[in-house]
N, C-alpha and C positions, 0 to 999 in steps of 0.2 A: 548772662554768663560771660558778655564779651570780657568785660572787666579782669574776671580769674582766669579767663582763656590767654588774655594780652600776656598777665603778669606771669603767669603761669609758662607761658615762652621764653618770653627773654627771662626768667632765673634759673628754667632749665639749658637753655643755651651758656649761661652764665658761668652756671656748674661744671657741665660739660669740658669748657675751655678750661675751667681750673684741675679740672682731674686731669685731662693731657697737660697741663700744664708741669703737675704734681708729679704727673709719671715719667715725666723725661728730668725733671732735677733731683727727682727720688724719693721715697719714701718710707714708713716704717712698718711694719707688718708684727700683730702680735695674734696669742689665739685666745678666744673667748672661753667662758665656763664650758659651754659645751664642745671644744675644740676645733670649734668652725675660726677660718681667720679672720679678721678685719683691720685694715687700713690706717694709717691717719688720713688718705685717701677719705674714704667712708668716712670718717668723722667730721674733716674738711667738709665735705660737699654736703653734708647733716645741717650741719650748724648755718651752712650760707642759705638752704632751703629754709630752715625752720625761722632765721630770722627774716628773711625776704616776705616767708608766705604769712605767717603768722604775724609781723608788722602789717600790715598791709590788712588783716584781717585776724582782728587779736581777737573773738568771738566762737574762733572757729577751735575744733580741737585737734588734737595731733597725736600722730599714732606712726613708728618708723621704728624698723631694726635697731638701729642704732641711739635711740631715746628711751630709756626708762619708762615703759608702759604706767599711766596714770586711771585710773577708773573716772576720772572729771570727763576723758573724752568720751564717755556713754552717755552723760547728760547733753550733748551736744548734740544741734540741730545739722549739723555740719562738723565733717573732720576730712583733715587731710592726711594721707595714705602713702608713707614715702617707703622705698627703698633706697638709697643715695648712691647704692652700686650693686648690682643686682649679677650676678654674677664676678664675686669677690676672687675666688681661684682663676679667673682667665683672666684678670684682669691685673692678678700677678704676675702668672705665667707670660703678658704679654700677648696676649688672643683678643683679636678683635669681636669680642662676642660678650663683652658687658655692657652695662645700660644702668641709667640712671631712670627710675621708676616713680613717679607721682600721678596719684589720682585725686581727687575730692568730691570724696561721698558724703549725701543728701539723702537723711533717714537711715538703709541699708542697702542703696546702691550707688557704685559710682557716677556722677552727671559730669563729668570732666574729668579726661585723661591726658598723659603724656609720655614717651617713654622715648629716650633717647640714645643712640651710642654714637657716643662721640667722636669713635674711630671713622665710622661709615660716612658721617654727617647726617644720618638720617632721623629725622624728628618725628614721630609716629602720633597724631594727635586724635582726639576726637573731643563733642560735646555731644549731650544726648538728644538724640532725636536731629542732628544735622550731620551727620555720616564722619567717614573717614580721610583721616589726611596724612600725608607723608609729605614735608617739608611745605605744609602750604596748600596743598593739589590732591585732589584724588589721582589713586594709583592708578596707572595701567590694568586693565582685568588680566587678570594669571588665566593660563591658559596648560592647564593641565596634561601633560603627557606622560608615556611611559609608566614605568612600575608606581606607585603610589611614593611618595616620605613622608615618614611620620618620626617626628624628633621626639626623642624619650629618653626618660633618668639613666643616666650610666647606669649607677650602680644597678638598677631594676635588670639592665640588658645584659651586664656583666653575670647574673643569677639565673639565667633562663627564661625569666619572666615574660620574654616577647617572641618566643621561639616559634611559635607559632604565628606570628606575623611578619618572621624575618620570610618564610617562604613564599609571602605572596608580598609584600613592600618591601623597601627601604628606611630601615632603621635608623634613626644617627643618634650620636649623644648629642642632648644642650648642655651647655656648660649655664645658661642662663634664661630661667623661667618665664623671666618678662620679656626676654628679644624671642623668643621662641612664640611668644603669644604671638606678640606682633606678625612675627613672619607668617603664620599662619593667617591673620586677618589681611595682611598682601596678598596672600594667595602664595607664596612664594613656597610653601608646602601644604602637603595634605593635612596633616594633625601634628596635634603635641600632644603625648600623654603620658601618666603618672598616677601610679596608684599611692605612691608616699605623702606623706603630710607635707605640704605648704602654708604658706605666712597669707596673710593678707596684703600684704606689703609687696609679697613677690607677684600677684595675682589684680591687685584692683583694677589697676590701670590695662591692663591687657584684655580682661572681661571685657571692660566696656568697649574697645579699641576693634575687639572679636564681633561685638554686637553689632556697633553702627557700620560695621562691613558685609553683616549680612552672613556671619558664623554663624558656629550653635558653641557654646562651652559651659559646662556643668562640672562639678566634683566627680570623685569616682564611681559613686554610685548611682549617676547620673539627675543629681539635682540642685538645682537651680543657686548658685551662690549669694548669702547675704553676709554684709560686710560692719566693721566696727560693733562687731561682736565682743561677750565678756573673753572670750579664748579664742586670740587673733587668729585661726589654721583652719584646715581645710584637708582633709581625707581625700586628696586623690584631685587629678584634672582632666578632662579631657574636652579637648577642643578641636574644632570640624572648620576647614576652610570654608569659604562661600565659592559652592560650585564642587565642590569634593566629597558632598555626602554619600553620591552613588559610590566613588572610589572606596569609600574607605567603612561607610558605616554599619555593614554587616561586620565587617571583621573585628572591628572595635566591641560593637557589642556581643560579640561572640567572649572577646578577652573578658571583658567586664562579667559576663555573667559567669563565666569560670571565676574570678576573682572575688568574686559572691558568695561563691560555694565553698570555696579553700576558707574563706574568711567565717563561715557558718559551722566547718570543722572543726 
């Protein structure tokens, strides 16, 4: 895997640069069918991924937000798994809190990850079965104090839905699913969770990112994620620092099994 590991760096760093590039000369914002916004940002950073990765390896398939979903990528032994800007509203707003998201999944899991924000500099890597990196290096171990965090859906926290975990953590919103993962595989929080539908796009790379750090991350009903599926989503997320389980994993599965029962009603 060195080979997609290499290339897989420098076009995400590549990217990266072009998006702070794009965002201080400016750019143009429109909204999609379903009223979500996207970029020429997004498109930009689509098009330099899909030519970068997919020249380099024309065999593999391709599956991204921003690409017209093909059924060819199901026959495929290999696909790549982008987001180009993975938290699209903060990165309007001017939040340092989006990322550019690629993974490359083998069969229905990812075996190479990358997530990047280009604000931070921070480059979030992993390959499977050789651990986790930030710029290069294994993190510092997190070292867990105080009240628990656990980053989760606005909107979900705007409706009630964690009220019962605002009294024992700290709740925050992510504006952006894939840096959220990450942070969680730093240890830099307790959990990320969400019982709303996600993409695969916003998840691959962060799964695996979770794993070779020694997480646990599952859907909402608590199992096991497979990827380049016929319906790219995913029912829900919840993901566990490494070293946060005690903090956090009764209360989580407490939400979850209420969230079982509402959804059974």
């Amino acid at each position: 895997m060195q080979r997609e590991l290499d290339l897989l760096l420098d076009t995400v760093r590549l990217a990266g640069t072009r998006a702070l590039e794009l965002a201080r000369n400016g750019f143009d914002t429109h909204r999609k069918a379903d009223r979500s916004p996207v970029t020429s940002v997004d498109l930009e950073v689509n098009r330099l991924l899909q030519e970068r990765l997919l020249g380099a390896f024309p065999d593999d398939g391709w599956l991204s937000e921003e690409t017209p979903d093909s059924p060819a990528r199901l026959e495929k032994k290999r696909v790549w798994i982008v987001d180009p800007i993975d938290g699209t509203n903060a990165f309007i707003k001017g939040l340092p809190e989006f990322c550019i998201s690629v993974a490359l999944v083998e069969g229905d899991q990812p075996i190479v990850g990358a997530v990047l924000n280009p604000v931070t500099n921070e480059l979030f890597t992993a390959v499977r079965g050789q651990g986790f990196r930030l710029n290069g290096n294994p993190p510092p171990p997190a070292k867990p104090a105080g009240r628990p965090v656990i980053l989760v859906n606005p909107w979900e926290l705007s409706t009630g839905r964690f009220d019962s975990l605002r009294e024992v953590a700290v709740c925050r919103p992510m504006h952006s699913i894939a840096y959220a993962l990450v942070l969680v595989a730093a240890g830099r929080v307790d959990a990320a969770l969400t019982f709303e539908r996600e993409h695969e796009w916003d998840l691959a790379a962060g799964v695996l990112l979770i794993q070779e750090a020694g997480g646990t991350v599952t859907d909402g009903a608590g199992k096991p994620f497979r990827f380049n599926q016929p319906r790219p989503s995913m029912q829900g997320t919840v993901a566990v620092a490494p070293g946060s389980a005690g903090r956090v994993e009764v209360l989580i599965h407490r939400l979850m099994a209420l969230q079982r029962s509402k959804t059974r009603t």
